[in-house]
Residue, then its C-alpha position, 0 to 999 in steps of 0.5 A: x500500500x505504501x509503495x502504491x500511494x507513494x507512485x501514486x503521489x510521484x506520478x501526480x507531482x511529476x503531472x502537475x508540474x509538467x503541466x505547469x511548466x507548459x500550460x502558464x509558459x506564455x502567461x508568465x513569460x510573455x512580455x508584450x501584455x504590458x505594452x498593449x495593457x499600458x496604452x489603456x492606462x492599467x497599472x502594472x499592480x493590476x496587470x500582477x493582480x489579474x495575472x495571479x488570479x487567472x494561474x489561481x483558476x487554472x491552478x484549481x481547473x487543472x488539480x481538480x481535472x488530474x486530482x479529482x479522479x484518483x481522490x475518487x479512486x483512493x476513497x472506494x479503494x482504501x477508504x475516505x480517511x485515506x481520500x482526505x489525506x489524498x486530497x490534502x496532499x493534491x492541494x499542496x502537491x499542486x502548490x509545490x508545483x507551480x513555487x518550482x515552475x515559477x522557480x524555473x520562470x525566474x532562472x529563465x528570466x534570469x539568464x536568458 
């Protein structure tokens, strides 16, 4: 059973954050919102604000796409206790993600 959760949470880690790696690249890397943005008078603290807030939902969308099914999976196989813990563990695998994605952004940023 130990083996079967930690492959089980391995594969949803490496998920998540392939995901995240391809999904916000064009969000988070894109310089040219703040040129179009700029001209209508939206301040960079807004353009942040809305930027957080669109990875926040896609974020949601996407650990509830590939976490849901096996939170469902994990609860008639081995029991709601066990489905808790794997539905904390989607939300801070999820996190845990997208704070190594945007890692990998800033390196990015940073030297190239």
């Amino acid at each position: 059973m130990m083996f079967g959760l930690s492959s089980f949470t391995s594969a949803l880690f490496l998920m998540f954050f392939l995901t995240m790696l391809t999904s916000y690249a064009t969000l988070l890397l894109d310089p040219k919102d703040r040129l179009i943005f700029g001209v209508r008078g939206v301040g960079d603290r807004t353009l942040n604000a809305v930027r957080v807030g669109l990875v926040t939902l896609f974020l949601g969308a996407t650990m509830l796409a590939q976490g849901g099914p096996a939170i469902i999976v994990l609860v008639l196989r081995f029991g709601p206790l066990v489905g808790l813990a794997g539905l904390i563990s989607v939300v801070l695998l999820g996190v845990f993600a997208l704070m190594i994605a945007l890692l990998f952004y800033l390196l990015v940023l940073r030297f190239f």
